[in-house]
C-alpha positions as CSV (number, residue, x, y, z in Angstrom):
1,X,35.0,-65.7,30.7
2,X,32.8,-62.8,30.8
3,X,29.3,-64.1,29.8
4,X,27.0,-61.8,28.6
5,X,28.6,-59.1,29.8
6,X,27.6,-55.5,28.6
7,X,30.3,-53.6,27.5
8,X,30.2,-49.7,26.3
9,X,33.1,-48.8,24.1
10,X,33.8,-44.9,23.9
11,X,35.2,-44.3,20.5
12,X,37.7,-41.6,20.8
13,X,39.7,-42.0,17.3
14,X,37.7,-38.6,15.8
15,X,38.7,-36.6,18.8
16,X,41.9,-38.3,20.7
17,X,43.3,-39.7,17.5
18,X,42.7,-36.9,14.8
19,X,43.7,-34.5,17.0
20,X,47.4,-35.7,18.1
21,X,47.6,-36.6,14.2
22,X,50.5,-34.4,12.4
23,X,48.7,-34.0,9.4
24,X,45.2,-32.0,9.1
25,X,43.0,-34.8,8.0
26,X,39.8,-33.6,6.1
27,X,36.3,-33.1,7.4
28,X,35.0,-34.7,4.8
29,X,37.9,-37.6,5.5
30,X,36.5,-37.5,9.2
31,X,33.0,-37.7,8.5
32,X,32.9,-40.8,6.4
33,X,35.2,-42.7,9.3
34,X,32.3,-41.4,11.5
35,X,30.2,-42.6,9.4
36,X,31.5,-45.9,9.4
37,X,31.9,-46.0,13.3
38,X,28.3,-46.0,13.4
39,X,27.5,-48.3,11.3
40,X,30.0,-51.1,12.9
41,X,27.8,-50.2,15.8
42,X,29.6,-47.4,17.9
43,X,27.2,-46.0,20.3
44,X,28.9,-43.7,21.5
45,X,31.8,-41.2,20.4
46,X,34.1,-38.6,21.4
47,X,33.8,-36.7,18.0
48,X,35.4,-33.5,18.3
49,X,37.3,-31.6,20.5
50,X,36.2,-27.4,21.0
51,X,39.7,-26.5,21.9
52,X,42.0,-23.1,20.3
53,X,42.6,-24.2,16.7
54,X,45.9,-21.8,17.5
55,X,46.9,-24.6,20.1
56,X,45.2,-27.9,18.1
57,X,45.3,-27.0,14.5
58,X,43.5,-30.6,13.7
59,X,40.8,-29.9,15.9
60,X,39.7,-26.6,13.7
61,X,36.6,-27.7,12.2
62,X,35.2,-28.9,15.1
63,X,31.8,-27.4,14.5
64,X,31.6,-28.4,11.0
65,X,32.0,-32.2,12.3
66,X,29.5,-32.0,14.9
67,X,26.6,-30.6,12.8
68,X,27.7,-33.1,9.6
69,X,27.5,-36.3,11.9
70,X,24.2,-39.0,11.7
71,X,22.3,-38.5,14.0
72,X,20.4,-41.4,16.1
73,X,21.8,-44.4,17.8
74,X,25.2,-42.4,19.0
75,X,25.8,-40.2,21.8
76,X,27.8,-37.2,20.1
77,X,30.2,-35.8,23.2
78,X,33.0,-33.8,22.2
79,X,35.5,-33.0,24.8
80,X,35.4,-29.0,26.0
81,X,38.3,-27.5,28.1
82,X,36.9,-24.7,29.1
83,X,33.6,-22.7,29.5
84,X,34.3,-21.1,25.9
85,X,34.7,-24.7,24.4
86,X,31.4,-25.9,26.0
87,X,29.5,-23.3,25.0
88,X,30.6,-23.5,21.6
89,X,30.1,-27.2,21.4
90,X,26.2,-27.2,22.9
91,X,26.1,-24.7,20.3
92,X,27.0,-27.2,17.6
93,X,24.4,-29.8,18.7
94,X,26.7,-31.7,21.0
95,X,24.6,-34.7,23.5
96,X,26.9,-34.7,26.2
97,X,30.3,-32.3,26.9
98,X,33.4,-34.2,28.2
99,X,35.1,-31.8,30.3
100,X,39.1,-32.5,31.1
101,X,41.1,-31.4,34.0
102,X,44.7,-33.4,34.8
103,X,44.9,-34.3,38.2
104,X,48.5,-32.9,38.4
105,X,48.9,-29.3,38.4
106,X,51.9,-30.0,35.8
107,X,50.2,-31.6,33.0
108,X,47.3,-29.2,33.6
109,X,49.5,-26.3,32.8
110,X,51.3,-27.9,29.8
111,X,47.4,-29.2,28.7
112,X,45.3,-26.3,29.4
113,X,47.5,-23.4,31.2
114,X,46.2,-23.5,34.4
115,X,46.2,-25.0,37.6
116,X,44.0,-27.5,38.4
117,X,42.5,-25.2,41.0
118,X,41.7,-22.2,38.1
119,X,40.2,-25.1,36.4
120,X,38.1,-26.2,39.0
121,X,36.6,-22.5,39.2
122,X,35.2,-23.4,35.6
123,X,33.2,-25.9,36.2
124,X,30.4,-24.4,37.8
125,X,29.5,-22.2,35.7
126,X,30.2,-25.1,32.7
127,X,27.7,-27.4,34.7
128,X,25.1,-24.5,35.0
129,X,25.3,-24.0,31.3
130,X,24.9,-27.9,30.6
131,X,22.0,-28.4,33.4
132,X,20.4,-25.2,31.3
133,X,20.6,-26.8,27.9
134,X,19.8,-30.1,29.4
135,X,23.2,-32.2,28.0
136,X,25.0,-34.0,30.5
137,X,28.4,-33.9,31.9
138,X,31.1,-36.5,32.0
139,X,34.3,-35.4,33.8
140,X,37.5,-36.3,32.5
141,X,40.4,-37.0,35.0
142,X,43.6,-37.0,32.6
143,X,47.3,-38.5,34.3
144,X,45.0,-40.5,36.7
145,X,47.6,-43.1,37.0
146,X,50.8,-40.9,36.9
147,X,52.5,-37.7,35.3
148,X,55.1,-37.4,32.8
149,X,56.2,-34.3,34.8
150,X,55.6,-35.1,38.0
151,X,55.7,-39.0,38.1
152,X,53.4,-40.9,40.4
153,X,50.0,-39.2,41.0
154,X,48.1,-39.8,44.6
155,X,45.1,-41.4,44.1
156,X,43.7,-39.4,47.5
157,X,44.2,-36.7,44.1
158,X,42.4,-38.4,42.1
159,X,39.4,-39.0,44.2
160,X,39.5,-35.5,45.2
161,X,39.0,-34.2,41.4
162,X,36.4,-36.7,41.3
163,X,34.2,-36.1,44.2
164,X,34.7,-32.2,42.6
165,X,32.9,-33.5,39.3
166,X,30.2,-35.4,40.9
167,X,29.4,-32.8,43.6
168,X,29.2,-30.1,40.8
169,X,26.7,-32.7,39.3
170,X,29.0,-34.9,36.5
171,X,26.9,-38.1,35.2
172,X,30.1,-40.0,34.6
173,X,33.6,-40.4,35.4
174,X,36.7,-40.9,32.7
175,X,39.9,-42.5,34.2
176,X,42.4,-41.3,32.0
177,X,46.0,-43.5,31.7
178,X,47.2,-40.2,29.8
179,X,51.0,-41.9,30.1
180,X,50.5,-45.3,29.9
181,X,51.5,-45.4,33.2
182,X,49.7,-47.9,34.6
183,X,49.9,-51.5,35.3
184,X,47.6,-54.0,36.4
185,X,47.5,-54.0,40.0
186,X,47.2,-50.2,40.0
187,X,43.9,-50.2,37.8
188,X,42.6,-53.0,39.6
189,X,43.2,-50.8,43.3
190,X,41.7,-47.8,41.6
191,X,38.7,-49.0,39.7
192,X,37.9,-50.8,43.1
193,X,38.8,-47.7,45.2
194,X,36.6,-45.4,42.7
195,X,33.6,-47.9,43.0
196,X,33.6,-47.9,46.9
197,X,33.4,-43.8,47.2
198,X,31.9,-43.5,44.5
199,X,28.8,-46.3,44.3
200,X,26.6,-46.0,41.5
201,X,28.5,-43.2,39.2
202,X,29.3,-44.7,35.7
203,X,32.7,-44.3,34.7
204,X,35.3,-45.4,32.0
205,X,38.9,-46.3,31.5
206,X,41.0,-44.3,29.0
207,X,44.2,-46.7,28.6
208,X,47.1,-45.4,26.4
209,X,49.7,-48.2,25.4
210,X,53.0,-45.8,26.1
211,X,54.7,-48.9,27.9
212,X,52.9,-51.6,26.0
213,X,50.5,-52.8,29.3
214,X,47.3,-51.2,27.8
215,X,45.0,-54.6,27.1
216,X,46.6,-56.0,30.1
217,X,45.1,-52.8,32.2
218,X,41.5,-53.2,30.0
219,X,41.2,-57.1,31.3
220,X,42.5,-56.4,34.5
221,X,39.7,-53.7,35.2
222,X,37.1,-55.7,33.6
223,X,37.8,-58.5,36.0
224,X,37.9,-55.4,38.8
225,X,34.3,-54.6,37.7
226,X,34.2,-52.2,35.1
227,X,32.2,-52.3,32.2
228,X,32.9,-49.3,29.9
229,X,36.5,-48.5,28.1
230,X,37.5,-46.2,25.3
231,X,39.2,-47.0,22.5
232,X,40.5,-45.4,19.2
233,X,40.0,-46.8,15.7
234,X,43.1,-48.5,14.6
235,X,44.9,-47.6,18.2
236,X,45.5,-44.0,17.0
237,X,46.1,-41.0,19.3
238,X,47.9,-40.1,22.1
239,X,48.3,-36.9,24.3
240,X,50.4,-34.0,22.8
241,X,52.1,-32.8,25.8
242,X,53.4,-36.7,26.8
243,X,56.7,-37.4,25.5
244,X,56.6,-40.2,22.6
245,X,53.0,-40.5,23.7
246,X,51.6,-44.2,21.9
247,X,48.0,-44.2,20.8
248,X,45.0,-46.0,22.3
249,X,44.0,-49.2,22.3
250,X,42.7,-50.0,18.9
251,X,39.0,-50.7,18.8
252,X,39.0,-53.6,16.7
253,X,41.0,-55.4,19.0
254,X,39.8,-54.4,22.2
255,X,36.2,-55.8,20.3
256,X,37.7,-59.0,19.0
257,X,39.2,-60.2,23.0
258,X,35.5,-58.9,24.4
259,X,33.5,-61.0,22.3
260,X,36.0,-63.6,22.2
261,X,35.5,-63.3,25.9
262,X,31.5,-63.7,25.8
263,X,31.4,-60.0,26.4
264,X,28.8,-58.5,24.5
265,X,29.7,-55.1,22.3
266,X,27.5,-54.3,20.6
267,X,29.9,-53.6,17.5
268,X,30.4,-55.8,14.1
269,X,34.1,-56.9,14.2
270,X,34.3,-57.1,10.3
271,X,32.7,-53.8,10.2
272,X,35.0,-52.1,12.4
273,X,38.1,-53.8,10.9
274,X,36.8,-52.4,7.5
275,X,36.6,-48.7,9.1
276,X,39.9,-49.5,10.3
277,X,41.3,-50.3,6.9
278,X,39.6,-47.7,5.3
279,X,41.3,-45.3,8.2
280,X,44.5,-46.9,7.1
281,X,44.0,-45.8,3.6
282,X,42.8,-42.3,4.1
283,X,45.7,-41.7,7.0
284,X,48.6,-43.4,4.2
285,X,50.4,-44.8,7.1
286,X,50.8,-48.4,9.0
287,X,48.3,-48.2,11.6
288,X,49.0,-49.7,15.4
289,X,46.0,-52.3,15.2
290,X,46.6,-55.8,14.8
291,X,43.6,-57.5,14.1
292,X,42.9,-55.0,11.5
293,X,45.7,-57.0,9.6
294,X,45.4,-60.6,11.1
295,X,41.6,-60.6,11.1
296,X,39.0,-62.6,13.2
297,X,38.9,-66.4,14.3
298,X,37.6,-67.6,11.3
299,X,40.4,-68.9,9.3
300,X,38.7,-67.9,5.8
301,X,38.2,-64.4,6.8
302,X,41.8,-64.2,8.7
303,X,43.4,-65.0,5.1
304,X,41.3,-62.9,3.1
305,X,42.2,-59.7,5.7
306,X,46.1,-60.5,6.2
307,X,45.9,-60.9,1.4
308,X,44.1,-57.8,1.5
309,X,46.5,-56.2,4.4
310,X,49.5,-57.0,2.4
């Protein structure tokens, strides 16, 4: 058991999960699932993504998102490729900028269309835009645990990319499981790995359930030592350019086995099963979360969700 524990939980359903949806969903539609993110208790949010609308389509009224969400009591950082994206996103009232480079060249060209080296000439000029505005930097490490191109992924390449975001001055770190590639004892030998190089940087653990090991990665790097995860309402998302990519792990759940754990959250699991449901409903299909249809411990409210979930 896990005590006490602090435990920061990214949402990443308005970015990672609208944007791999097929359909266009709504601003409007967005907004109120924002909307109710915050007031389960999300503190903080990937809420957008500044990317081409010619290559991400759902991602086109990024700017119209950022300047319609509450403001207060959430960190606001949408994910930027490029300099373009961050400029256009600090622009928009973004807190933070999330910037993503794959640490294979492969998935870096099908991602962005460039080498991880061309992306790396970026980031400077990215970080001196961010250090001028005063909005900090987290640095996203996508196919950390293994390429669908390429297959296994060093993790000498992984530290590399990340001693590149912290020396260019990143405040945090995100290790992406892009693939859902990972098992256990890999997280565990990279979240310990990362901590030894790497003492004192925050980062977080972006675990995609391709192969189904997702919440056994999320417990196995918790017991490694880490303390902040992402998740995606209702388990939605999942990357466009991985094969029959899976979503996330679904928030509600990931909050229902933390607290269950004595982790604190800092998130209302009837409130976030709600925003699930209501996700459900404006999305018109079966979503991946589970507790969202079995519901909490309590037996009352367990039968009253699965009635209303059927």
């Amino acid at each position: 058991m896990a005590d006490g524990k602090q435990i920061l939980i990214r949402e990443v359903a308005p970015r990672d999960g609208f944007q791999s949806w097929p359909d266009f969903v709504p601003t409007e539609q967005k907004l109120e699932v924002i909307r109710l993110l915050l007031a389960a208790g999300v503190r903080e949010m990937e809420t957008t993504s500044f990317v081409s609308p010619k290559a991400i389509p759902q991602m086109r009224d990024a700017a119209q998102v950022l300047a319609g969400v509450p403001r207060g009591g959430c960190t606001h950082g949408p994910l930027v490729p490029n300099l373009k994206g961050a400029a256009l996103a600090l622009d928009s009232g973004a807190d933070k900028l999330v910037v993503v480079i794959s640490v294979s060249d492969a998935h870096n060209l099908a991602n962005v269309r460039r080498t991880v080296k061309e992306s790396l000439a970026d980031l400077k000029s990215i970080f001196d835009l961010a250090r001028e505005r005063g909005k900090p930097v987290a640095g996203a490490m996508a196919v950390a645990f293994g390429c669908p191109y390429q297959g296994d992924v060093p993790e000498d390449d992984v530290y590399r990319l990340a001693e590149a975001y912290i020396s260019g001055g990143a405040a945090s770190i995100v290790l992406a499981d892009t693939t859902g590639m990972a098992t256990p004892p890999r997280v565990v030998r990279l979240v310990r790995g990362f901590t030894r190089r790497f003492a004192g940087v925050p980062f977080s653990l972006h675990l995609h359930n391709n192969r189904g090991t997702a919440m056994a990665n999320l417990y196995a790097a918790l017991e490694a030592g880490a303390d902040t995860f992402d998740a995606a309402l209702g388990g939605i998302g999942g990357c466009p350019n991985v094969p029959q990519a899976a979503g996330n792990l679904a928030t509600e759940d990931v909050v229902f086995m933390l607290e269950d754990m004595g982790c604190d959250t800092g998130i209302d699991l009837m409130k976030i099963i709600a925003a699930a449901q209501r996700l459900e409903a404006i999305l018109g299909r079966t979503l991946p979360g589970q507790v969202m249809k079995s519901g909490p411990r309590d037996p009352k409210l367990a039968a009253a969700i699965c009635a209303a979930a059927h």
